[in-house]
C-alpha positions as CSV (number, residue, x, y, z in Angstrom):
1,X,-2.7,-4.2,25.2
2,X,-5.4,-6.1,26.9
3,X,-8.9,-3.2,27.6
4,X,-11.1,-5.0,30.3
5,X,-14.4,-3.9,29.9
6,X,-16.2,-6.7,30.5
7,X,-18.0,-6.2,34.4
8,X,-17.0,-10.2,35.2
9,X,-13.2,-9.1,34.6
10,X,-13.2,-5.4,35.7
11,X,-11.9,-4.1,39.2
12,X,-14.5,-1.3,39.2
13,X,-13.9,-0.7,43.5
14,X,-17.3,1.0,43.3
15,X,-19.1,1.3,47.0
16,X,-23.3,1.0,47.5
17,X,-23.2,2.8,50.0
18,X,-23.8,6.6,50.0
19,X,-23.9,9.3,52.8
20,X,-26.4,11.5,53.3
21,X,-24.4,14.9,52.6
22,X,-22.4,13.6,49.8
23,X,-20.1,15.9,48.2
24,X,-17.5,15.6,45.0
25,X,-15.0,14.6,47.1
26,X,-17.1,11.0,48.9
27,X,-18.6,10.7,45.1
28,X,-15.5,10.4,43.5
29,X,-14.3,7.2,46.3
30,X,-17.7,5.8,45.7
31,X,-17.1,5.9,42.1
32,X,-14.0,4.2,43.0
33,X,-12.4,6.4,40.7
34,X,-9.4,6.9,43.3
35,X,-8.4,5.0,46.6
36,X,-7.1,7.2,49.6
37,X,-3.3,6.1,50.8
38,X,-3.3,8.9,53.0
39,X,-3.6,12.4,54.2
40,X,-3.3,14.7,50.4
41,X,-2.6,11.1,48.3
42,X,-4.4,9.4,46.2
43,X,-4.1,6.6,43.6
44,X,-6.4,6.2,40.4
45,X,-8.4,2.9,40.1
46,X,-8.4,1.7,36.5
47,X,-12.1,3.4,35.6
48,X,-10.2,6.7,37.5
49,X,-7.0,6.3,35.2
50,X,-9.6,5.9,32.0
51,X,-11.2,9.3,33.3
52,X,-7.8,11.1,33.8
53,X,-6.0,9.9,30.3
54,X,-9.3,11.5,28.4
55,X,-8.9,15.0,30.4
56,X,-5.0,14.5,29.4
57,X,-5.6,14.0,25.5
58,X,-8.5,16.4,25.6
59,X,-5.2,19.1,26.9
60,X,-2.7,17.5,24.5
61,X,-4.7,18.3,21.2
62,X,-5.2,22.2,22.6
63,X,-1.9,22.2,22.8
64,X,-0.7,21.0,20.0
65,X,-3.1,23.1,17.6
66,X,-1.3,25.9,19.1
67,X,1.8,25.0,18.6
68,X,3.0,23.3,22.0
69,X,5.5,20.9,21.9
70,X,5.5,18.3,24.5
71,X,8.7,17.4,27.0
72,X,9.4,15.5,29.9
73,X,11.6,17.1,33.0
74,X,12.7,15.1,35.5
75,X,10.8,15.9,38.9
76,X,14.2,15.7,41.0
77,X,15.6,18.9,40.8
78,X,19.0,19.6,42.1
79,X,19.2,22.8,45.1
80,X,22.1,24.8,42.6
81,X,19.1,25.6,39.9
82,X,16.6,26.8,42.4
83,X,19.1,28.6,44.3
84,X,19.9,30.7,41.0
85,X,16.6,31.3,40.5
86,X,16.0,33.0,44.0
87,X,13.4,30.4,45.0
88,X,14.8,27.7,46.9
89,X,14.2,29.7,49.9
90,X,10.7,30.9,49.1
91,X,9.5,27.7,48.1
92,X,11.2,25.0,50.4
93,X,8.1,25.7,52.9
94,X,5.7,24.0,50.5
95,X,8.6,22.1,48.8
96,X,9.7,18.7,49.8
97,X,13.7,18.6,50.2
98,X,16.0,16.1,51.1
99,X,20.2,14.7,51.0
100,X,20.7,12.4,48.8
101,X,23.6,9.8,49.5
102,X,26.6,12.0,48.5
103,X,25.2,14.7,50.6
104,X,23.8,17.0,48.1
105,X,20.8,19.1,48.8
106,X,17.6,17.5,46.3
107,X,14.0,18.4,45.7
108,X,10.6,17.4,44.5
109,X,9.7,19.9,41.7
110,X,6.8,21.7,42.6
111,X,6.8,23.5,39.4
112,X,9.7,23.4,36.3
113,X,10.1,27.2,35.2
114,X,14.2,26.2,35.9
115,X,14.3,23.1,34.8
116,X,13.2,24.8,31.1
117,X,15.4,27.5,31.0
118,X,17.9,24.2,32.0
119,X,16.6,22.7,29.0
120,X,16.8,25.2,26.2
121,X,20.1,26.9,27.8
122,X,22.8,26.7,24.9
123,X,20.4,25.8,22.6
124,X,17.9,28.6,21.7
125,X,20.5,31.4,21.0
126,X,19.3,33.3,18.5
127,X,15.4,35.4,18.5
128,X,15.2,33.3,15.6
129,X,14.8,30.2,17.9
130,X,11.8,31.6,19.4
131,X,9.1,32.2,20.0
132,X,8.7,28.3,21.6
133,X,5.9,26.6,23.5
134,X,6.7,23.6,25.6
135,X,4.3,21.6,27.8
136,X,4.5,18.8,29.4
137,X,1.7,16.9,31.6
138,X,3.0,14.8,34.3
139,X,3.5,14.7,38.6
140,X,3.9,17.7,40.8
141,X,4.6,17.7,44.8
142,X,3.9,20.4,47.2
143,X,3.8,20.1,50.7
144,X,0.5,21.5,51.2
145,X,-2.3,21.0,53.9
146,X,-3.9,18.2,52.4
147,X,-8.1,19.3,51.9
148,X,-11.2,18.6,50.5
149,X,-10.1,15.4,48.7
150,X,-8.6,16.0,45.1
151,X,-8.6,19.8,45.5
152,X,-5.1,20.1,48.1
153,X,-3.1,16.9,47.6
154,X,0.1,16.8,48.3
155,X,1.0,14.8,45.0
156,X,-1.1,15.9,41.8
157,X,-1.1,16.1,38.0
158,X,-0.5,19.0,36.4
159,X,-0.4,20.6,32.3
160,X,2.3,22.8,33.1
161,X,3.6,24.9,30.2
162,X,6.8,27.6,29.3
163,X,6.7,29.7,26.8
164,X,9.8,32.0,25.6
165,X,10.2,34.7,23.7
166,X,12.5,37.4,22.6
167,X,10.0,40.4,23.1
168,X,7.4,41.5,25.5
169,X,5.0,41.5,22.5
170,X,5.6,38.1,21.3
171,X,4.8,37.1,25.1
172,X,1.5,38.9,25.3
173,X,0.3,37.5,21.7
174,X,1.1,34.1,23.1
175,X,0.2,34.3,26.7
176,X,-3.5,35.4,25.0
177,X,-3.1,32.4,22.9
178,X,-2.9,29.9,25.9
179,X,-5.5,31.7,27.2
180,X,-7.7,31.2,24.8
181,X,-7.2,27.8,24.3
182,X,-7.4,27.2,28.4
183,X,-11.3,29.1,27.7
184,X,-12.2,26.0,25.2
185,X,-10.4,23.5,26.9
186,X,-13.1,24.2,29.7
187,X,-16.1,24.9,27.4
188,X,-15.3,21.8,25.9
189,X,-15.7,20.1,29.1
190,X,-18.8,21.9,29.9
191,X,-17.4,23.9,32.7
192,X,-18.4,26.8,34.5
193,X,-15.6,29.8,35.2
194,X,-14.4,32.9,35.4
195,X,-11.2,34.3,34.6
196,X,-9.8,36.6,37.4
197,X,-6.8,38.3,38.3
198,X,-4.7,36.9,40.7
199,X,-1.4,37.2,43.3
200,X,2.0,35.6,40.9
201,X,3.3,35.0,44.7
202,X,6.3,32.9,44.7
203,X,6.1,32.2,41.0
204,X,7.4,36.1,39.9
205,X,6.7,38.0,37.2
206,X,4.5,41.1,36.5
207,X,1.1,39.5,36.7
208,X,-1.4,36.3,36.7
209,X,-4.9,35.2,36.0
210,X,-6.5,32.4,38.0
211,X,-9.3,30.4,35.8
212,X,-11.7,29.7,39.3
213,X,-14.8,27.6,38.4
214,X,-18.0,27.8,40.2
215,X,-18.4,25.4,42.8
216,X,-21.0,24.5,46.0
217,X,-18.0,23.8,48.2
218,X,-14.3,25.3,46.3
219,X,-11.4,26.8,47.7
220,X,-11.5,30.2,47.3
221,X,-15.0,32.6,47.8
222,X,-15.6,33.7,44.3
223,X,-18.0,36.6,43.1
224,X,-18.7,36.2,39.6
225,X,-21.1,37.5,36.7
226,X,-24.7,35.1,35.9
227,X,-24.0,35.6,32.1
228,X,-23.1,33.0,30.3
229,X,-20.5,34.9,27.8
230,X,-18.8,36.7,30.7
231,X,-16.2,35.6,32.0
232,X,-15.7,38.7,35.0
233,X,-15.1,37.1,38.4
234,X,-12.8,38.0,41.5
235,X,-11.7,36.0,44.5
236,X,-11.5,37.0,48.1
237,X,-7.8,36.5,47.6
238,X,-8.3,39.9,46.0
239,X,-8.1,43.3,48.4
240,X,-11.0,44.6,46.0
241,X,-13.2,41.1,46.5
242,X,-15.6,43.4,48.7
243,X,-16.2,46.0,46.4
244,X,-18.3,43.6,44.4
245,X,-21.1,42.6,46.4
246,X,-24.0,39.2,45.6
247,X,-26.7,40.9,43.3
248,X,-24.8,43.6,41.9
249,X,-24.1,45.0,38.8
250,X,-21.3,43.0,36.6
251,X,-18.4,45.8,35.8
252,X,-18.1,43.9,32.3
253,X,-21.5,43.1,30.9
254,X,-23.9,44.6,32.9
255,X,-25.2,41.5,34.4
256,X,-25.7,40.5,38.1
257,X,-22.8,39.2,40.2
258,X,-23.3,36.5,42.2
259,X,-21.7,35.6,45.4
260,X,-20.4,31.6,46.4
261,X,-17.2,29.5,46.2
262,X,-14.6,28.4,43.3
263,X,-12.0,25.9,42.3
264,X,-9.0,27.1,41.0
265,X,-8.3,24.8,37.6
266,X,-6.1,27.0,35.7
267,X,-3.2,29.9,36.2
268,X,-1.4,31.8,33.3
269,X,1.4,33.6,34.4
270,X,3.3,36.8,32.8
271,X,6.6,35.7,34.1
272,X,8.4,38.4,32.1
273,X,12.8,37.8,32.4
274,X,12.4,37.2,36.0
275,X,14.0,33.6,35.5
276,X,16.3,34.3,32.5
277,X,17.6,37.3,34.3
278,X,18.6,34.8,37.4
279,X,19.7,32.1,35.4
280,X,21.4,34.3,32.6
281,X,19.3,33.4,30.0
282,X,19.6,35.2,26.8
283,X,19.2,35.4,22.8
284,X,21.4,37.2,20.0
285,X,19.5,40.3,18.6
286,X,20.8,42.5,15.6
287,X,21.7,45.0,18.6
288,X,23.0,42.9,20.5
289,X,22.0,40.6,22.8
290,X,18.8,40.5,25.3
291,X,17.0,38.6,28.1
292,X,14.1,36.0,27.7
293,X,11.1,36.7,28.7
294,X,8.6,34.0,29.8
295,X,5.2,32.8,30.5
296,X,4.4,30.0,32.8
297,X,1.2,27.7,32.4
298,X,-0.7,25.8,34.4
299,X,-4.2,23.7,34.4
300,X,-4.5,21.1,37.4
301,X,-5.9,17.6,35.9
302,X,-7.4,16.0,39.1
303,X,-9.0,19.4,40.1
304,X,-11.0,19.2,36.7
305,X,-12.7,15.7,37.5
306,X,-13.6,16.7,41.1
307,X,-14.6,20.2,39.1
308,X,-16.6,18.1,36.9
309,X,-18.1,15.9,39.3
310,X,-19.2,18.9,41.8
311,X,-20.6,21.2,39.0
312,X,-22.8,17.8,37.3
313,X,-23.2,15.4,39.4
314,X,-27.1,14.0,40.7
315,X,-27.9,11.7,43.1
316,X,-27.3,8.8,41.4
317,X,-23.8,9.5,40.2
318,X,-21.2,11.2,38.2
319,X,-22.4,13.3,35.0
320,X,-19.9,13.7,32.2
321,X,-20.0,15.7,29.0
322,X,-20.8,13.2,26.0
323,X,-19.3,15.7,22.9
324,X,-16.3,15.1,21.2
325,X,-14.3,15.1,24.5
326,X,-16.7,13.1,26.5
327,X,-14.1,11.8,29.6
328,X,-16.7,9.4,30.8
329,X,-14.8,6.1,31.5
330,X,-17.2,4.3,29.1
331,X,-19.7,5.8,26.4
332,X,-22.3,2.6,26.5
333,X,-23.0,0.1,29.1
334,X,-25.0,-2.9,27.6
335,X,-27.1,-4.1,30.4
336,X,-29.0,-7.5,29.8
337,X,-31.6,-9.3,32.3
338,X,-30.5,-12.3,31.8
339,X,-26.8,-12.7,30.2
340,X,-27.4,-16.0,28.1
341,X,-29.4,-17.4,25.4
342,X,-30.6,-15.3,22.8
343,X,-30.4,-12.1,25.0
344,X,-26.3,-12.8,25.6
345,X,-26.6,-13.3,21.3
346,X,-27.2,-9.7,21.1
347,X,-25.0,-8.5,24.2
348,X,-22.5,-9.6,22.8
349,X,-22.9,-8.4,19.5
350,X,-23.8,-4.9,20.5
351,X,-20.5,-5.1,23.0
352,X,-18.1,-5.7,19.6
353,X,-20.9,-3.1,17.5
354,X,-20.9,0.1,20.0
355,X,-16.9,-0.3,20.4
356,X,-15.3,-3.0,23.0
357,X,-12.4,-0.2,24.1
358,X,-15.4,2.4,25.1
359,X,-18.3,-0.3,26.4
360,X,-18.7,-2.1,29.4
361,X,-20.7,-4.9,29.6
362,X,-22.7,-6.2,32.3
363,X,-22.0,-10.1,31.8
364,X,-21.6,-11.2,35.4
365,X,-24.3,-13.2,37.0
366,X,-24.2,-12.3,40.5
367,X,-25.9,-9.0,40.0
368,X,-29.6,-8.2,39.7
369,X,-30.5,-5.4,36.7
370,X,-31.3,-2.9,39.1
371,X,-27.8,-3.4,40.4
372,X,-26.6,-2.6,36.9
373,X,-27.9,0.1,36.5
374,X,-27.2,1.6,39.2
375,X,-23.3,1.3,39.0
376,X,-23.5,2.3,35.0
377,X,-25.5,5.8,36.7
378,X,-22.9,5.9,39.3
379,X,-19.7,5.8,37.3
380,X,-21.7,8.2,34.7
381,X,-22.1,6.1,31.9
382,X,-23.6,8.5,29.6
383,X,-25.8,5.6,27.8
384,X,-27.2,2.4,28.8
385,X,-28.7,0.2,26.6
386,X,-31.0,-2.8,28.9
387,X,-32.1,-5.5,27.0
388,X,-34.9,-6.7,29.2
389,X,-38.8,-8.0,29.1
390,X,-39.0,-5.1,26.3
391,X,-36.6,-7.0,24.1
392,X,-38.1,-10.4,25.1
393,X,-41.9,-9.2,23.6
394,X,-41.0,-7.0,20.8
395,X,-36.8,-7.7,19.8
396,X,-36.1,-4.1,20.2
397,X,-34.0,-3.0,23.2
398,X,-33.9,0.1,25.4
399,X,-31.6,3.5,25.0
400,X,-31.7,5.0,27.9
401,X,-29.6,8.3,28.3
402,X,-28.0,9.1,31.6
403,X,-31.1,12.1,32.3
404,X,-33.0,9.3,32.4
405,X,-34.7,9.8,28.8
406,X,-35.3,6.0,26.9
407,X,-36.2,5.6,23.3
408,X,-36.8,1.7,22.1
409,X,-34.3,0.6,19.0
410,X,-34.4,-2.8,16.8
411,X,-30.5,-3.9,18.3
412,X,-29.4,-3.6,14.2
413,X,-29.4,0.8,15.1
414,X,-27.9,1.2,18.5
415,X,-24.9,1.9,17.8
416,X,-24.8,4.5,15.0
417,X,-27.3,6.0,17.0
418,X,-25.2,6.4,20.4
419,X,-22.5,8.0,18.1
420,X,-25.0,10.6,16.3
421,X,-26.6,11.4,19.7
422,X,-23.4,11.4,21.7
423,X,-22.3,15.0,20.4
424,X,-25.7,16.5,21.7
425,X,-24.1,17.9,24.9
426,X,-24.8,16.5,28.5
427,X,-26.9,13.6,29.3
């Protein structure tokens, strides 16, 4: 596989222009992290797709130290499964349905809680099979009224996963489980949430928690607690959101509640047998024989970048986390005056030292350094290093984090010094 990071062979489809009320939404198109092909579609630019496959491994390796195991279901879904399940009808408003050529009634999966009971259905027979955790991360499609760029799209990824069990304890031990690892999944990223209760709505079941986080311009309005180890929040999809007025007292903690908007990135569901009951889904017992009960899932990837973007960025550009799940597209950008003589010597050499999969390098002539910099801010870069009239007097070159803070390094250190520093948090 071929990694382009070199800026006189990237596509970077990054804009110079700005507007003067720039949210998430314009910053992410003048990132040229996604092109719009529509009203609620989107497609990811090669420095988006770099973005989005980080957020994705950053899910996989939750889920997988938990015991997930990862599948694929097809997205065409068949009308007989949904029809057992009750929710062809209550769905097929946000669903999108069609005939295919022999006539038969076809869908778009806008989630898969049938398509896994399909899957395991003659093969987990026995409570010994379970419990089981399966995830998968991959396209959803929901007829929705396309807003606020990457927040309602009508096409969208999503970490969707299933878990089954034979007992309503087993589902509450691992529902908590998913829970928790949904809570460091989004400290990781250095996000700010809540955890509220929510509607399950069309999806069934006894009961749901939304992960909302905080957000200038969101969704949903979200009251939620200052402190930073409570998670209390409600929405005003809640009948009790006015009971919890801006400034009050945090029914948790004790802190102060504070009053503003939220972004919906995550939903667990206690589905209960509310799908193995339709579908006639069951396991041997010693006494007999009983019904699966389930828990659905859900984290959507395209709402963490915007997330992302709209809780860090500044005026010059994106902002990513730098720790051991840093999603930037790139960890360095080398950024030289002048790329040739003794100056491109020690580009290039720092380009192969810092890592050429994670570095871009600035070696096209038609831009100025000021230029350079600029896009390496823009996309969020969380390090530049500029080898410049610094370099030229003294042969050391520049570090300059993305908060704008610069330290001067012989060449020979950079890049074990970008890796010690790059776990320090946000730059």
């Amino acid at each position: 596989m071929v990694i382009v990071v070199r800026r006189s062979d990237a596509v970077l489809f990054t804009s110079r222009g700005s507007s003067d009320h720039e949210n998430a939404t314009q910053l992410t198109l003048r990132a040229g992290l996604v092109r719009r092909f529509g009203s609620g579609l989107y497609g990811f630019t090669p420095t988006g797709e770099r973005v989005r496959r980080k957020l994705c491994r950053h899910i996989e390796r939750e889920m997988a130290a938990i015991g997930g195991q990862m599948i694929d279901l097809p997205q065409l879904q068949y009308k007989p499964a949904w029809e057992r399940s009750g929710r062809w009808a209550n769905f097929e408003g946000e669903m999108f349905t069609f005939e295919n050529r022999e006539g038969q009634q076809m869908c778009l999966a806008p989630s898969h809680e049938e398509s896994v009971v399909g899957l395991v259905d003659g093969v987990v027979r026995s409570y010994d099979d379970l419990p089981l955790l399966l995830y998968q991360i991959g396209k959803k499609h929901r007829d929705d009224h396309a807003r606020k760029g990457l927040l309602r799209t009508k096409e969208f990824t999503m970490k969707d996963a299933y878990s089954l069990h034979a007992t309503r304890a087993s589902l509450e031990e691992w529902y908590e489980r998913v829970r928790s690892a949904y809570v460091r999944i989004f400290d990781a990223l250095g996000i700010e949430f809540a955890v509220v209760p929510a509607d399950n709505s069309v999806m069934g079941g006894s009961s749901s928690e939304e992960f909302v986080a905080l957000a200038e311009s969101g969704t949903v309005g979200l009251t939620a607690c200052t402190s930073n180890s409570c998670r209390f929040g409600i929405t005003d999809e809640s009948a009790q959101f006015d009971q919890y007025l801006d400034g009050s007292v945090c029914p948790d903690c004790g802190g102060t509640l504070r009053t503003g908007e939220g972004i919906e990135i995550g939903h667990a569901f206690e589905l209960g047998a509310r799908y193995s009951e339709a579908m006639d889904l069951s396991v041997d017992t010693p006494d007999g024989s009983r019904s699966v009960v389930m828990g659905s899932y859900g984290i959507g990837v395209e709402r963490l970048i915007h997330t992302l973007i709209e809780q860090h960025a500044d005026d010059e550009g994106c902002r990513w986390s730098v720790g051991d799940v840093s999603v930037a597209p790139y960890a360095v950008s080398i950024v030289p005056l002048d790329y040739s003589g003794r100056t491109k010597t020690v580009a290039d050499r720092l380009y192969e030292e810092c890592g050429e999969a994670e570095t871009l390098l600035f070696d096209d002539p038609d831009r100025t350094i000021g230029e350079r910099f600029a896009e390496s801010d823009l996309l969020g870069i969380p390090r530049k290093v500029a080898i410049g009239n610094h370099f030229e007097r003294t042969g050391e070159v520049d570090v300059e984090t993305r908060d704008g803070r610069t330290r001067s390094l012989e060449p020979a250190a950079v890049s074990e010094q970008c890796r010690r520093e790059c776990r320090s948090g946000f730059v």
